[in-house]
C-alpha positions in Angstrom: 0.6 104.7 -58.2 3.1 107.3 -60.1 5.1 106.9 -57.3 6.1 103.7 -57.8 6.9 104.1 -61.4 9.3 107.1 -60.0 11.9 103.9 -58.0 13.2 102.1 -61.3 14.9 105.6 -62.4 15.8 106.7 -58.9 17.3 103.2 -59.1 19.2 103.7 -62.2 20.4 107.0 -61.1 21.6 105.6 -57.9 23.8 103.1 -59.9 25.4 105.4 -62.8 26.7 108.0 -60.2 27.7 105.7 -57.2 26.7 109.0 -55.1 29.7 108.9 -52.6 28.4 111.8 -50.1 25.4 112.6 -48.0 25.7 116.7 -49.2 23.1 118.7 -47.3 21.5 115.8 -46.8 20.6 114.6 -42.7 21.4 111.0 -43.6 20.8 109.8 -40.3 18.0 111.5 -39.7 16.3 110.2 -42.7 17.7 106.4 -42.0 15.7 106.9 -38.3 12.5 107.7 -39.6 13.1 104.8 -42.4 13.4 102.5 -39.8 10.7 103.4 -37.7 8.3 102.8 -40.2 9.9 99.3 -41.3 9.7 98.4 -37.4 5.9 99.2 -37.2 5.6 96.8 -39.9 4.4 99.7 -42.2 6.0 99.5 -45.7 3.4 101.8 -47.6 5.4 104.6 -49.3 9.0 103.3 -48.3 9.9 102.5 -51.5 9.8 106.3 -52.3 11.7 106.8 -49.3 14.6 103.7 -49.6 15.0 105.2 -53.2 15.8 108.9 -51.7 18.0 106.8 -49.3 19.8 104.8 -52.0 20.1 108.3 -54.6 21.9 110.5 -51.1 23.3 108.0 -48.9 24.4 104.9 -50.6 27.3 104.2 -48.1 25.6 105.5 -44.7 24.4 101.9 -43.3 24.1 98.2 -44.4 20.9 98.4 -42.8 19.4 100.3 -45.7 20.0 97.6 -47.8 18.8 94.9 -45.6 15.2 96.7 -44.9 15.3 97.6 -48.2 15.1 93.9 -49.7 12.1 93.8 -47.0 10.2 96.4 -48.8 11.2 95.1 -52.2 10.3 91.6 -51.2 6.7 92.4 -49.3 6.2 94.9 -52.9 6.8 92.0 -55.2 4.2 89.4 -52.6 1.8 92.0 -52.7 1.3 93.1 -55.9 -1.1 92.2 -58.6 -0.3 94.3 -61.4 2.2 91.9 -63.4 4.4 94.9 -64.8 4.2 96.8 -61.4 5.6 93.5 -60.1 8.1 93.0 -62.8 9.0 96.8 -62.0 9.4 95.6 -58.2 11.5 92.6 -59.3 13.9 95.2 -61.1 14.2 97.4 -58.0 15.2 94.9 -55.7 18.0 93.2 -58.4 19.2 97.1 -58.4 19.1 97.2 -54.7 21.5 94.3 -54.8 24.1 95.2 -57.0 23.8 98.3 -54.8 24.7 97.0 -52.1 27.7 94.8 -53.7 29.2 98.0 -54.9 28.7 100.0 -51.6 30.0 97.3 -49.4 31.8 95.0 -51.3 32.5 93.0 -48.2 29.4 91.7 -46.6 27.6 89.2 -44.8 24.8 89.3 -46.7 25.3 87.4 -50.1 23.5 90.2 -52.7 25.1 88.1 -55.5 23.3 84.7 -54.2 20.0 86.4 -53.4 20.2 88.3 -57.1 20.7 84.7 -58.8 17.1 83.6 -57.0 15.6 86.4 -57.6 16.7 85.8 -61.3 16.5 82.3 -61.4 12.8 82.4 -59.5 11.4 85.0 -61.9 12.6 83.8 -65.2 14.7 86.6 -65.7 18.0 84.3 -65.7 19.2 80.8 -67.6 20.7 78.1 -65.5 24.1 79.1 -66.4 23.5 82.7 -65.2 22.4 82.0 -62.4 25.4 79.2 -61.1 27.5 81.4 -62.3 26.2 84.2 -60.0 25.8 81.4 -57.2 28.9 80.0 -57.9 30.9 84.0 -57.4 28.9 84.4 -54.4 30.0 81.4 -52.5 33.7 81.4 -53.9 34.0 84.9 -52.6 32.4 84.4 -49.3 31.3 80.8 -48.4 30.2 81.7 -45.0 27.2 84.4 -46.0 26.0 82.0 -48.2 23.1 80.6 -46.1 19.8 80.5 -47.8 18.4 77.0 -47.5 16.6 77.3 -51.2 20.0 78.5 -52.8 22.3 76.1 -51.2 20.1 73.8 -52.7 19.8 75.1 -56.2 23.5 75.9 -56.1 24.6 72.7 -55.5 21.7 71.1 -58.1 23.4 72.9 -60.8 26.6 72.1 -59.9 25.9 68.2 -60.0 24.6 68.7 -63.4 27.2 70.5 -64.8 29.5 67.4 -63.3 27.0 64.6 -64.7 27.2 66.5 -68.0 30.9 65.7 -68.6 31.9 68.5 -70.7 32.4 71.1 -67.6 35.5 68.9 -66.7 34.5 68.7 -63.2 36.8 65.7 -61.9 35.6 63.1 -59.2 37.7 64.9 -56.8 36.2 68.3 -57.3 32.5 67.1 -57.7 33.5 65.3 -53.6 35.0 68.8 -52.7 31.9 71.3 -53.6 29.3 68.4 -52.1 31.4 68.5 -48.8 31.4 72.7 -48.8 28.3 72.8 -49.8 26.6 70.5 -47.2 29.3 71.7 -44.3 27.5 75.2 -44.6 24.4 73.9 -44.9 24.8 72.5 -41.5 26.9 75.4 -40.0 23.6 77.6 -41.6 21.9 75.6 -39.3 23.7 75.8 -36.2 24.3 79.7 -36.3 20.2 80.2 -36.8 19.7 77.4 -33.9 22.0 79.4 -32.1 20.3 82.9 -32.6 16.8 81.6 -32.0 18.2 80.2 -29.0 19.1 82.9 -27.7 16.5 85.3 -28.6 13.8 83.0 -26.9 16.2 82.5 -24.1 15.9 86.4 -23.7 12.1 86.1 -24.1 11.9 83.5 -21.3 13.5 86.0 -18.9 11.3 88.9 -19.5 13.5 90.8 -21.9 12.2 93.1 -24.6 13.2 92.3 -27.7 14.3 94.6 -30.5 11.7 94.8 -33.8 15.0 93.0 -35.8 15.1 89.6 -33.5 10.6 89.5 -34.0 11.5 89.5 -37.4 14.3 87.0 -37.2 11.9 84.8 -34.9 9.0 85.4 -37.8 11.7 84.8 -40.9 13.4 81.5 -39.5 10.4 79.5 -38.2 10.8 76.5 -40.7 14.7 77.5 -41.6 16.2 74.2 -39.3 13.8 72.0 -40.5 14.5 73.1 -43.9 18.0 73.2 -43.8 17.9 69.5 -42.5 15.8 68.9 -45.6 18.1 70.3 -47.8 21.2 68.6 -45.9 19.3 65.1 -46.9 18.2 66.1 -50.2 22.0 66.8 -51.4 23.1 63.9 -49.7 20.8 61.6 -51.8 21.2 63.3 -54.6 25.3 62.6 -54.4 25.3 59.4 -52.8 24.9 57.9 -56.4 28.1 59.2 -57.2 30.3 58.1 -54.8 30.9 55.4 -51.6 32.4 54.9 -48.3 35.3 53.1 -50.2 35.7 56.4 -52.6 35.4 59.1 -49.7 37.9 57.2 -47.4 40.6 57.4 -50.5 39.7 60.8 -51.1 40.2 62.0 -48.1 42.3 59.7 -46.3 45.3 60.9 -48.4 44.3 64.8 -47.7 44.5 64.4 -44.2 47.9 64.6 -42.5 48.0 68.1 -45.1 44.7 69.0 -43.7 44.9 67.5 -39.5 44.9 71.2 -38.5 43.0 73.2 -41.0 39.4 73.8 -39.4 37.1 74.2 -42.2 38.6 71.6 -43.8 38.3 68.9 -41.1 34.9 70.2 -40.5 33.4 69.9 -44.1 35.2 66.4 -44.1 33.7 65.0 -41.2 30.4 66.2 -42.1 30.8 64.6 -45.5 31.8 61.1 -43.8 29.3 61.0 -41.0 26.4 62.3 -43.2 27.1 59.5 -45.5 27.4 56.4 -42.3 30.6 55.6 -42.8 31.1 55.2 -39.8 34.3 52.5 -39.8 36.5 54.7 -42.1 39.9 55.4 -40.5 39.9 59.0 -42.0 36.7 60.0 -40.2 37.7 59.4 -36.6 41.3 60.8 -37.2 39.6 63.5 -38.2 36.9 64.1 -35.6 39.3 63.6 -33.2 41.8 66.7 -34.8 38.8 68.3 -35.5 38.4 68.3 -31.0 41.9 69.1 -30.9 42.1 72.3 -32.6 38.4 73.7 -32.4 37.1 71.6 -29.3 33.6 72.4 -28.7 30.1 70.8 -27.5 29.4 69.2 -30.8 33.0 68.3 -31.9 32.4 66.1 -28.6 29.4 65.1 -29.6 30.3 63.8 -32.6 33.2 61.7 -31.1 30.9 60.5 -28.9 28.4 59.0 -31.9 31.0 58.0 -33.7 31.8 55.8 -30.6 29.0 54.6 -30.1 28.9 53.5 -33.7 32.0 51.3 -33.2 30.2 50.0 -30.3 32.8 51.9 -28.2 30.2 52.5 -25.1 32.6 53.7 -22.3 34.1 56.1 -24.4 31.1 57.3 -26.1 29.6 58.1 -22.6 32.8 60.0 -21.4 32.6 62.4 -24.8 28.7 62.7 -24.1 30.0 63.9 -20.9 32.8 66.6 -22.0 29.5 67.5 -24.9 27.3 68.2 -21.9 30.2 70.0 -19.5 30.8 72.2 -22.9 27.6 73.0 -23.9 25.9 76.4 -22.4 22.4 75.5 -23.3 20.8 74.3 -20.0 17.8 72.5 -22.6 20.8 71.2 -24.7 22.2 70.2 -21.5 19.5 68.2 -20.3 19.0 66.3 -23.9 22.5 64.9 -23.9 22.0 63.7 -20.5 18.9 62.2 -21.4 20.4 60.8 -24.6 23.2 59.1 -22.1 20.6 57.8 -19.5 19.0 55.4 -22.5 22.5 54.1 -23.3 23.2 53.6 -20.1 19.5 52.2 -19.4 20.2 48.3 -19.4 23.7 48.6 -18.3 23.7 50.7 -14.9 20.9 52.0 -13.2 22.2 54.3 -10.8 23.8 55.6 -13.6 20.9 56.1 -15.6 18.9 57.4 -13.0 21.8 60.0 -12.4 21.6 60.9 -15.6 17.9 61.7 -15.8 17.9 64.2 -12.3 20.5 66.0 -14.4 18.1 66.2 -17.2 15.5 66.7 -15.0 16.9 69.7 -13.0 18.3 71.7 -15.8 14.9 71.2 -18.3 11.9 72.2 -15.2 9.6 72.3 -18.2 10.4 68.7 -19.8 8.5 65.8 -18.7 10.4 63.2 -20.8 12.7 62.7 -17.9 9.5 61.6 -15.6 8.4 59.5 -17.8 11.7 57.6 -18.2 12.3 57.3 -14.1 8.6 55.9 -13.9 8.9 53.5 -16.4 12.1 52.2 -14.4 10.3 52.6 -11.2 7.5 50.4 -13.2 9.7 48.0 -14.3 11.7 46.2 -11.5 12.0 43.0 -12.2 11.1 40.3 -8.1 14.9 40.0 -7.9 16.3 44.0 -8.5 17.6 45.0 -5.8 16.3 42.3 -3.1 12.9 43.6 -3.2 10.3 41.5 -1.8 6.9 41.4 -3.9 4.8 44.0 -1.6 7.9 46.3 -2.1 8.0 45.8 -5.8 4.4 46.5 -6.6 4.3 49.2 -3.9 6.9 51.3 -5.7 4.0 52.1 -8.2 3.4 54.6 -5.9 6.2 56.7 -7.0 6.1 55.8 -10.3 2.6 57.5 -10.1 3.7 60.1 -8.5 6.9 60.6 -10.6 4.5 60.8 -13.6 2.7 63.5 -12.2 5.6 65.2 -12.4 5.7 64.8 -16.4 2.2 66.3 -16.3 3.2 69.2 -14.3 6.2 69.7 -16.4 4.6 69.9 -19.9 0.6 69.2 -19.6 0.5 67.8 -23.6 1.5 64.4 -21.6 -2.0 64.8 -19.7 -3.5 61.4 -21.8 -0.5 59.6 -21.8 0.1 60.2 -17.8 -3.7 59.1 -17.2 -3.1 56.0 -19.2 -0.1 54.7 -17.7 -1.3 55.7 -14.2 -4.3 53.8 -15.1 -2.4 50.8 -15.9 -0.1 50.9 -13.2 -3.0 51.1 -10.6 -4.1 47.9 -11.7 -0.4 46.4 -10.1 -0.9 48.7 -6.8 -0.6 46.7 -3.6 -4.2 45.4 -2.3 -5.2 46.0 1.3 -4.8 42.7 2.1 -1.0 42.5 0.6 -0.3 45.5 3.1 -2.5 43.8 6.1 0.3 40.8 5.2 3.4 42.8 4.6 2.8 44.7 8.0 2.2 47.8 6.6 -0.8 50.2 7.3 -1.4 53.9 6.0 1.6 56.6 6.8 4.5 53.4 6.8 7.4 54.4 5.4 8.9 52.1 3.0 12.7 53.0 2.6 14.4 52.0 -0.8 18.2 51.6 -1.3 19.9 49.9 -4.4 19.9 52.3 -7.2 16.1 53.2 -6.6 17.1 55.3 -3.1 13.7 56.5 -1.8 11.1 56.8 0.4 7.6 55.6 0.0 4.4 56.3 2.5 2.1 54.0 2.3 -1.1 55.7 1.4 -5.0 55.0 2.7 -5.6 51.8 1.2 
């Protein structure tokens, strides 16, 4: 127990003397074996050992900092002792301010993470804390990417705005909501994009390092909470301003802005996220947005927007370009399934294009088997000339085809025994074959937008 009354001091001392050099100290050596036991999962006695870290070699990694907040944080859960935890609480606020004045540039936000800390624990007003918020994401917007603090961050900024005596203009109050929920979204995307591809290495076999478990462990609810957070602001704002207010805000910003990236992201965000849909503003801007940072969801988003403004054609094409962008064979496969139910009552050979593409790059989906069987199950007497024993016996395939969703992902076992029950019910009767000429092992050859075979089975 001494022990951990020995960290605040270490701590302090660490701070008043800035120690610059590692001395006779083996600072790698001593970062190795730090590691190791922070990659077995085994933070007893660490926080003896971060604080010899911090006192000999402050500058020697970033990494000390980072598994240092680990300790700090799983300290603080653990502990039962209300000043031992208070003790803990003033550690890890020393550890960041550490860390801000050993690596003033950094992706990891200390100053944000402080204010929480602060904020959480009662150890800081409102004002302190947006004020430490508020330096944190003016100095570097990007690291800024805690769900709960781009939340709080931008609660207290809206009050200070609906308090009037901040002299926060209309303008400025539109600007911070639009930063704010731009890097809420790009928060999103970049931890999307990380899990995607540490599973994607996971699904090939690949070890992974201790640091992408942990990230796997540490971000299981972040999208869904980052989504949450994206509406929360969004409501919260919307009472403050309309399409008819965003459009003259940014409308008159644009030409100034038509190639600056973050702003034409942060703007479009702004205007989609809030449906408006038939501003001017927004689709000059999506469309700039393409020009100058083209990508799978600048695409994307033109092709929505499209589809909004009941622009089908066009929509489809930008799905298209989305798709032909995107390197994620399962992101792949959804765009191509979003496109086959546009496309659905318009052109079937289109749609059913569409879902083989889906089908083919996702093995393990079985939505797209379950869209082609409910087309299969759905032709109308006069689709494609079919006479009625052709018609019903092309619940043959559908069965089969659902099958395939089974096989594909087994969760759709009830719903693939239900419709295969149903469907059986419409099956051809032996005497509709004995009539139609056809007798086990016939094949019944489709054209039309269906293009298959069918072998009559033992009736």
């Amino acid at each position: 127990m001494k022990a951990k009354f020995i960290l605040p001091l270490i701590f302090t001392v660490a701070l008043s003397l800035n120690v610059l050099g590692q001395g006779s100290v083996d600072c790698e050596a001593a970062f190795k074996a730090f590691e190791q036991k922070i990659t077995e999962g085994n933070y007893n006695g660490l926080s003896v050992q971060l604080a010899d870290i911090l006192k000999d070699c402050p500058k020697f990694s970033e990494k000390v900092y980072i598994y240092g907040e680990r300790v700090l944080k799983a300290n603080i859960t653990s502990e039962n002792n209300p000043e031992l935890k208070s003790q803990y609480i003033s550690d890890l606020v020393a550890l960041y301010d550490l860390y801000e004045k050993n690596f003033p540039v950094n992706n990891f936000a200390a100053g944000m993470r402080k204010a929480m800390l602060l904020k959480n624990n009662g150890l800081a007003t409102e004002e302190e804390a947006f004020k430490l918020m508020d330096a944190s994401f003016t100095k570097n917007k990007e690291a800024f990417n805690d769900y709960e603090a781009l939340q709080e961050y931008f609660i207290l900024f809206q009050k200070r705005y609906e308090q009037g005596n901040k002299q926060i203009t209309d303008a400025q109050f539109v600007e911070k909501y639009g930063e704010v929920a731009g890097q809420v979204m790009k928060a999103k995307e970049e931890v999307v994009a990380e899990r995607d591809r540490i599973t994607a290495k996971q699904q090939n076999k690949e070890q992974l390092t201790p640091d992408e478990k942990f990230y796997i462990m540490d971000t299981e609810f972040s999208p869904d909470a980052l989504d949450g957070v994206l509406d929360n602001i969004s409501l919260l704002a919307a009472k403050h301003f309309n399409c008819q207010k965003l459009e003259a805000y940014y409308g008159e910003k644009l030409e100034a802005n038509n190639t600056n990236i973050s702003w034409l992201e942060s703007m479009v965000n702004v205007m989609y996220n809030n449906k408006c849909y038939n501003a001017p503003s927004l689709y000059k801007a999506a469309l700039s947005l393409h020009k100058v940072k083209p990508s799978s969801k600048s695409a994307e988003r033109l092709a929505n927007i499209e589809l909004k403004l009941g622009n089908t054609e066009k929509a489809i094409a930008y799905f298209d370009e989305s798709a032909e962008m995107e390197e994620s064979a399962i992101k792949k496969s959804n765009i191509y399934l979003r496109v086959a139910t546009i496309v659905r009552n318009i052109d079937k050979a289109k749609t059913k294009q569409y879902i083989t593409k889906a089908a083919d790059l996702n093995p393990k989906s079985g939505q797209p088997y379950l869209m082609l069987a409910e087309m299969y199950s759905s032709v109308t007497p006069g689709d494609c000339k079919l006479t009625e024993f052709e018609r019903k016996a092309l619940l043959w395939l559908a069965i089969d085809t659902l099958k395939k969703a089974e096989m594909a992902e087994p969760k759709y076992k009830s719903t693939v025994e239900a419709m295969v029950k149903s469907y059986g019910k419409r099956l051809p009767t032996k005497a509709e074959a004995k009539e139609a000429k056809k007798d086990k092992g016939d094949k019944i050859v489709y054209g039309c937008w269906i293009n298959e075979t069918v072998t009559v089975p033992k009736l």
